[in-house]
VEXDREN-2710 file (C-alpha; in Angstrom, 1 decimal):
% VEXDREN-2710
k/r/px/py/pz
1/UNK/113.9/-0.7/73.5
2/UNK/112.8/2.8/75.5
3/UNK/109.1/3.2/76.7
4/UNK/107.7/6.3/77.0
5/UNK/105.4/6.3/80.1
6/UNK/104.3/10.1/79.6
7/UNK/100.9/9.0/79.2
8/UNK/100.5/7.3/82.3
9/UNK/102.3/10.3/84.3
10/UNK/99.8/12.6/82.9
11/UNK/96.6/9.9/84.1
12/UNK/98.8/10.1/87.4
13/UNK/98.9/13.9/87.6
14/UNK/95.6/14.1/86.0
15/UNK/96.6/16.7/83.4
16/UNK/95.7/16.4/79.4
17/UNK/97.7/17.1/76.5
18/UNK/96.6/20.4/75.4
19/UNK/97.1/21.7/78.8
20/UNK/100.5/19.6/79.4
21/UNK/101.5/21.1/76.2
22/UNK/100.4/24.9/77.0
23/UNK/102.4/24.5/80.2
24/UNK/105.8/23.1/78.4
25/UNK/105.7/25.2/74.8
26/UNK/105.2/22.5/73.0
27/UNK/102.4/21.5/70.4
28/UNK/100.0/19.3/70.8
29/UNK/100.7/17.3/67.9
30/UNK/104.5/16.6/68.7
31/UNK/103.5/16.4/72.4
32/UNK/101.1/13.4/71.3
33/UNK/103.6/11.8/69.2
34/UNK/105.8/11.7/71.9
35/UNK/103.1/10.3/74.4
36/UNK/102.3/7.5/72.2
37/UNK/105.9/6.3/71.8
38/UNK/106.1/7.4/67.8
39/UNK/109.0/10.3/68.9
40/UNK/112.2/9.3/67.7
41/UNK/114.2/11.3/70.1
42/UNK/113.6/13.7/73.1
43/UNK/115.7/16.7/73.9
44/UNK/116.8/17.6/77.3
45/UNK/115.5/20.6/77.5
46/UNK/111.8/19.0/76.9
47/UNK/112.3/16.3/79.3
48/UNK/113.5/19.3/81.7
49/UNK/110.2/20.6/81.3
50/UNK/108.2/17.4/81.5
51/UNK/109.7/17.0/84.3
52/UNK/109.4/20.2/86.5
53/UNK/106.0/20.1/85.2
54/UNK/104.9/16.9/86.4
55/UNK/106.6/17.0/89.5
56/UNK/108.5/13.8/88.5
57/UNK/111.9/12.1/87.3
58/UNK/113.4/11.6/83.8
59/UNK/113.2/7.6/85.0
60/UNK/109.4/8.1/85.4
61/UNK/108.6/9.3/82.2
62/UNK/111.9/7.1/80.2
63/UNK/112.1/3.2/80.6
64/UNK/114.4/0.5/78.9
65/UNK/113.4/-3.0/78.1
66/UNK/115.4/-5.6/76.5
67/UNK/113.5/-6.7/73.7
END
């Protein structure tokens, strides 16, 4: 199973979503689906941009646990 952990890298950096989702193009809504793990996939470039913008690595944001 993947966990998304973009909500706690945004408590970390202290940025919300509407401004998180200003900074990378994307809207709020899909930013928040992603952020509460409903997102069925991610693309690379949007990771890239989660990324750069919160000064972190795809591993911070993407974790795997067996189920």
């Amino acid at each position: 199973m993947i966990i998304v952990n973009l909500d706690v890298m945004m408590a970390k950096r202290k940025i919300g979503l509407a401004a998180l989702a200003e900074c990378i193009g994307l809207t709020q809504a899909n930013l928040s689906i992603l952020k509460n793990g409903k997102g069925k996939a991610i693309r690379f470039s949007t990771l890239n941009q989660l990324c750069k913008e919160l000064e972190c690595q795809p591993g911070d944001i993407l974790e795997y646990r067996e189920e």
